[in-house]
VOLOMAR-329091 format. One line per field, with one value per atom (N, C-alpha, C, O): residue in three letters; residue number from 1; x, y, z; chain. Coordinates in steps of 0.2 Angstrom, whole numbers, plus 5000, padded with zeros to 4 digits. Example, Ala and Ser with C-alpha at 12.3 -4.5 7.8 and 13.67 -1.06 7.14 Angstrom:
BEGIN
r	(Ala	Ala	Ala	Ala	Ser	Ser	Ser	Ser) $
k	(1	1	1	1	2	2	2	2) $
px	(5066	5062	5066	5071	5064	5068	5064	5067) $
py	(4972	4978	4984	4983	4989	4995	5000	5006) $
pz	(5039	5039	5039	5042	5035	5036	5039	5040) $
c	(A	A	A	A	A	A	A	A) $
! end
This chain:
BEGIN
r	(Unk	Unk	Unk	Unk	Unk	Unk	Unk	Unk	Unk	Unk	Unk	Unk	Unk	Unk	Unk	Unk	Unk	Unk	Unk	Unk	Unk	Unk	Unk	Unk	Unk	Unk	Unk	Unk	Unk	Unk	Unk	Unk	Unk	Unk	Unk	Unk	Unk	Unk	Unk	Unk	Unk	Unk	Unk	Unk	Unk	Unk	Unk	Unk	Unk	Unk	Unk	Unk	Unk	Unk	Unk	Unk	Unk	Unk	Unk	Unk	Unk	Unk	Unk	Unk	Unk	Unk	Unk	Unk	Unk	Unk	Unk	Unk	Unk	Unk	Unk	Unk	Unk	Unk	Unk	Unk	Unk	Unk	Unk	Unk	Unk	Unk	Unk	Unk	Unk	Unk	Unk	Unk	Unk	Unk	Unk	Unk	Unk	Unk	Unk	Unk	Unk	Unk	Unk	Unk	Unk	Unk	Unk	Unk	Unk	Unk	Unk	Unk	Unk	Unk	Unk	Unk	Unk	Unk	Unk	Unk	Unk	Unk	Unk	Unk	Unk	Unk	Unk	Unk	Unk	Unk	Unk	Unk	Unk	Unk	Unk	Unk	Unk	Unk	Unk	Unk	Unk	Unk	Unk	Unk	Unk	Unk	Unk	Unk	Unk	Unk	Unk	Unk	Unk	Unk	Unk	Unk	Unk	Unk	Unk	Unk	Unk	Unk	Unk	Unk	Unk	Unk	Unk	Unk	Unk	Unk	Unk	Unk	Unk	Unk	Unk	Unk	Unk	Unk	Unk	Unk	Unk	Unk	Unk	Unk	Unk	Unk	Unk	Unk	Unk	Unk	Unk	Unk	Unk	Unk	Unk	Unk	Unk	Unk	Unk	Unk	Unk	Unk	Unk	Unk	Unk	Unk	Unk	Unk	Unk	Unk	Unk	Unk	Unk	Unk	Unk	Unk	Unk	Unk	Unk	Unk	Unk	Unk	Unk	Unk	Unk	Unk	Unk	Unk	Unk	Unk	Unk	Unk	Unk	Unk	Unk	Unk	Unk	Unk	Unk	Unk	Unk	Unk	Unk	Unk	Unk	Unk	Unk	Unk	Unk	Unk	Unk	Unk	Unk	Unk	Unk	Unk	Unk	Unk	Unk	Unk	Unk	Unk	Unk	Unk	Unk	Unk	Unk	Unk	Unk	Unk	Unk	Unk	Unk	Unk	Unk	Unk	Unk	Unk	Unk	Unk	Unk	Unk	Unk	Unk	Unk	Unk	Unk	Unk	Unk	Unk	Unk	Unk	Unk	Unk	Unk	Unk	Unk	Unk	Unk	Unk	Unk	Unk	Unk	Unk	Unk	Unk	Unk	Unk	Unk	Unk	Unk	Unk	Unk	Unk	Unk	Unk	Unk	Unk	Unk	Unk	Unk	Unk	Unk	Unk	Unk	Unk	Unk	Unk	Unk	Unk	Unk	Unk	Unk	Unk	Unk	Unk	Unk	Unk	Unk	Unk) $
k	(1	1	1	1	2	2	2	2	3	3	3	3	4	4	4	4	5	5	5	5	6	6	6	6	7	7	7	7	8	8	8	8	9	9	9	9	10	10	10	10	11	11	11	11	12	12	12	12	13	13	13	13	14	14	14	14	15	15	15	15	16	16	16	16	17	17	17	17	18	18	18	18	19	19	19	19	20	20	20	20	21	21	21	21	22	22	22	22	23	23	23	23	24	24	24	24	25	25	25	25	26	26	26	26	27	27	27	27	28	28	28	28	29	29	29	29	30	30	30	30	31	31	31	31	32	32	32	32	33	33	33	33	34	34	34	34	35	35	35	35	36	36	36	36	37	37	37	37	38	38	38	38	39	39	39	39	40	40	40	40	41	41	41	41	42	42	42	42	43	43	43	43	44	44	44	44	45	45	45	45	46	46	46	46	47	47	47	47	48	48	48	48	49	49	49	49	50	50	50	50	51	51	51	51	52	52	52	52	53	53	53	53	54	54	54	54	55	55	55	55	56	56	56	56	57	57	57	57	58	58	58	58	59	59	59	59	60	60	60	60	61	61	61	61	62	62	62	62	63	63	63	63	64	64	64	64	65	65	65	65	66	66	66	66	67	67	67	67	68	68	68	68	69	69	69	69	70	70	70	70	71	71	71	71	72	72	72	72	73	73	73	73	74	74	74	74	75	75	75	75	76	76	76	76	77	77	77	77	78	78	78	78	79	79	79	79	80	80	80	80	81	81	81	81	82	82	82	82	83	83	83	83	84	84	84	84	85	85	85	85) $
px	(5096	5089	5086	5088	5082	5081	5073	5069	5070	5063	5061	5063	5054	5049	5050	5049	5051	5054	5060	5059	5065	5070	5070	5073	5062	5062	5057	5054	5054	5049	5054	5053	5059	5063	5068	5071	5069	5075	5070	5073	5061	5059	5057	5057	5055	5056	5065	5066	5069	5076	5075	5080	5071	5073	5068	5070	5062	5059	5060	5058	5065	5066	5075	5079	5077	5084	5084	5090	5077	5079	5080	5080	5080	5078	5072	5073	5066	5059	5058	5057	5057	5055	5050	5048	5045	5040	5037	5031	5040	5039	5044	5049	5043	5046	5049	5047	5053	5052	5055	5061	5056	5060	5064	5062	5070	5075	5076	5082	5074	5075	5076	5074	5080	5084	5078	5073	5081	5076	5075	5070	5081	5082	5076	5070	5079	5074	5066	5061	5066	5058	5054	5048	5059	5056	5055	5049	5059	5058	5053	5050	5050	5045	5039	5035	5038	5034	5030	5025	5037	5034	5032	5028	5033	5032	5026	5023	5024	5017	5014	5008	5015	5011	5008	5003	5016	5014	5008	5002	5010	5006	4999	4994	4999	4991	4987	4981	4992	4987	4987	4983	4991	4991	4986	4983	4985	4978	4971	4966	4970	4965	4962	4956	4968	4968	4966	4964	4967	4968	4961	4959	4957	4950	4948	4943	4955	4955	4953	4953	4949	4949	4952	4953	4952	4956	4953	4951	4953	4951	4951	4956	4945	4944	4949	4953	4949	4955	4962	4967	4964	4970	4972	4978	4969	4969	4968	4971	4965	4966	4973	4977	4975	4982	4988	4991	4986	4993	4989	4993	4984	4984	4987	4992	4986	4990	4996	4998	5001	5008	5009	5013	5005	5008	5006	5009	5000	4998	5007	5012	5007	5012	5018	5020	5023	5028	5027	5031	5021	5021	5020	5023	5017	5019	5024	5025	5030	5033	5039	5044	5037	5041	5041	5046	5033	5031	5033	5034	5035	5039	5048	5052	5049	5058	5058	5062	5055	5053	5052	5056	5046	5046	5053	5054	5056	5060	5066	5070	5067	5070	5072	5077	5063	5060	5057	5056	5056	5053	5046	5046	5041	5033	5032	5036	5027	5021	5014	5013	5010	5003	5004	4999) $
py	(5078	5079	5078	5073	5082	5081	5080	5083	5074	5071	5078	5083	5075	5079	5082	5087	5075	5076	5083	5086	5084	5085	5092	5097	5092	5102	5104	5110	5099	5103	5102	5107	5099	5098	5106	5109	5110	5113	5120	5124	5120	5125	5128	5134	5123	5121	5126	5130	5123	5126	5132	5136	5136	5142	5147	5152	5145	5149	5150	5154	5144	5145	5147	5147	5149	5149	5157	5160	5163	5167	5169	5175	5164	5169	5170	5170	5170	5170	5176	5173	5181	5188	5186	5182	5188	5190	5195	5194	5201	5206	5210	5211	5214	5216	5211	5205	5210	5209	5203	5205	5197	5191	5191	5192	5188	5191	5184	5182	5180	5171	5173	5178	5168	5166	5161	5159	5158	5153	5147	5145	5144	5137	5140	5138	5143	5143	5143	5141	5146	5149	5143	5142	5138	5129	5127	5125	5127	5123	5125	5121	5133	5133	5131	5129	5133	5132	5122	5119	5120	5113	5112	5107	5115	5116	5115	5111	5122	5122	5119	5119	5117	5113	5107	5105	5104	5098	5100	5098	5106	5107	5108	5105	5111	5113	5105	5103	5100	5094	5088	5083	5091	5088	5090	5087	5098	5101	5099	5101	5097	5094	5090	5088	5085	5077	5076	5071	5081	5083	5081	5082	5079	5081	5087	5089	5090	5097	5101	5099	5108	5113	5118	5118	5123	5128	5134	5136	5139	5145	5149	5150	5150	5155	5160	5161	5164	5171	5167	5171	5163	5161	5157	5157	5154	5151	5156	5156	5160	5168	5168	5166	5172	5172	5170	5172	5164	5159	5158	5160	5156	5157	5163	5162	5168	5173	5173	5177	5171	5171	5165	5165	5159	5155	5156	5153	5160	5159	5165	5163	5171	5176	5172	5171	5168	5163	5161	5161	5158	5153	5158	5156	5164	5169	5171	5173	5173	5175	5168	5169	5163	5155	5157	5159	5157	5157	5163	5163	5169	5175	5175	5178	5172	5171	5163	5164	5159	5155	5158	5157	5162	5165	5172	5174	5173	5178	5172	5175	5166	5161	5159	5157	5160	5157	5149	5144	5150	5141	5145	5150	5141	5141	5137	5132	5137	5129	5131	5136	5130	5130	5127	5126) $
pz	(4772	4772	4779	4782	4782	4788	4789	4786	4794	4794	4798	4800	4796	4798	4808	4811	4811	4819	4820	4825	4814	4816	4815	4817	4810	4810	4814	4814	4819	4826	4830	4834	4831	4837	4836	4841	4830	4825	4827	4830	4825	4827	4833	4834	4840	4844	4849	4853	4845	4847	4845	4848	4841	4838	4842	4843	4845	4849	4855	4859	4857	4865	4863	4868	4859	4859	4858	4856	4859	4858	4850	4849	4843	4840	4835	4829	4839	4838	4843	4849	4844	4849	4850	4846	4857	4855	4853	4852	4852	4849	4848	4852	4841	4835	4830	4832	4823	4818	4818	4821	4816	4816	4807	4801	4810	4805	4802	4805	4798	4796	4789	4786	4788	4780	4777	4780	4773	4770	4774	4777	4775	4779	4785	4786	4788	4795	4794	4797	4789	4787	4784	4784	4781	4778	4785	4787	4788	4796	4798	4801	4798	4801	4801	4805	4793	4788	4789	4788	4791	4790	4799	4800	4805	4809	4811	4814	4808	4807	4801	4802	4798	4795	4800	4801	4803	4808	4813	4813	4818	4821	4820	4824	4816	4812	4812	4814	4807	4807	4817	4819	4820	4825	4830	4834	4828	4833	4827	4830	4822	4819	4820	4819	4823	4824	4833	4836	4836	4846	4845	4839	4848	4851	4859	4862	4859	4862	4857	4851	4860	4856	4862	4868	4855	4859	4860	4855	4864	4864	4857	4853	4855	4849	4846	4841	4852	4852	4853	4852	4855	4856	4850	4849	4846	4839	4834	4828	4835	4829	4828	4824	4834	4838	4832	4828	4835	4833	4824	4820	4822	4814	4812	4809	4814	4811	4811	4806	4814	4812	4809	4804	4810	4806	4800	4795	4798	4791	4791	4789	4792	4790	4789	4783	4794	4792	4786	4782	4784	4778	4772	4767	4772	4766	4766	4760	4771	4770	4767	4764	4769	4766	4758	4754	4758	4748	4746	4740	4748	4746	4744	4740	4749	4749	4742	4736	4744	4737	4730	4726	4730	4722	4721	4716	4725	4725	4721	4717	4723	4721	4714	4711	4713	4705	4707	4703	4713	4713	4716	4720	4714	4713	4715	4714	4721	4726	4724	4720	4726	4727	4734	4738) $
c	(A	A	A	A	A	A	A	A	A	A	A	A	A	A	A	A	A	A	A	A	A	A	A	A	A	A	A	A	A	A	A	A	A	A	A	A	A	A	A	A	A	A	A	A	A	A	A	A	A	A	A	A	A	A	A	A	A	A	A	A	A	A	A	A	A	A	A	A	A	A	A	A	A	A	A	A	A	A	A	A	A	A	A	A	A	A	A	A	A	A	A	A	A	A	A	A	A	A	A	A	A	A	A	A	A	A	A	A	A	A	A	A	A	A	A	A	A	A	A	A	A	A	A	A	A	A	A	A	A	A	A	A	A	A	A	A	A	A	A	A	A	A	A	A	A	A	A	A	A	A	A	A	A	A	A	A	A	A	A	A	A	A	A	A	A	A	A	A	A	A	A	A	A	A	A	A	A	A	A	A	A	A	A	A	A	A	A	A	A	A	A	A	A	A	A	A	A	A	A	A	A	A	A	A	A	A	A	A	A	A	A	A	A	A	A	A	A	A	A	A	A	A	A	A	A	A	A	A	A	A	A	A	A	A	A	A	A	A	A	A	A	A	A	A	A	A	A	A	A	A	A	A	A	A	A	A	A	A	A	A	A	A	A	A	A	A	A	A	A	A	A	A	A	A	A	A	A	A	A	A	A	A	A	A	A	A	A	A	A	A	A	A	A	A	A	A	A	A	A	A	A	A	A	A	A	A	A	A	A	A	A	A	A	A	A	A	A	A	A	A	A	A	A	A	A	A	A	A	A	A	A	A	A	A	A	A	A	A	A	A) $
! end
């Protein structure tokens, strides 16, 4: 089971390792799609907790792929048979 460190350091590896594009279609299995998922989750509460703000359009930006990651997590899961809220 790996901490919470170990899947931003794991997501972290996957965008600079080439396989996160920045354009066209990203091809992840489940395992990778939890690491990101949780990735973002951390990052999310870590820019909550910042007292930076960030550019409006550059925060759309990035909400939208991490909300898309995180639908496509709960998609590969219910295809599973396992259900989250």
């Amino acid at each position: 089971m790996w901490s919470g460190t170990e899947h931003i350091n794991n997501a972290g590896a996957m965008a600079y390792g080439g396989e996160l594009p920045d354009s066209g279609p990203w091809h992840l299995d489940h395992s990778q799609l939890r690491t990101l998922k949780i990735a973002i989750e951390w990052r999310r509460a870590k820019r909550e907790a910042s007292g930076q703000k960030t550019a409006p359009d550059i925060l759309k930006h990035w909400k939208e792929i991490e909300d898309e990651v995180i639908e496509a997590y709960r998609g590969a899961c219910h295809e599973e048979g396992l259900y989250w809220i």
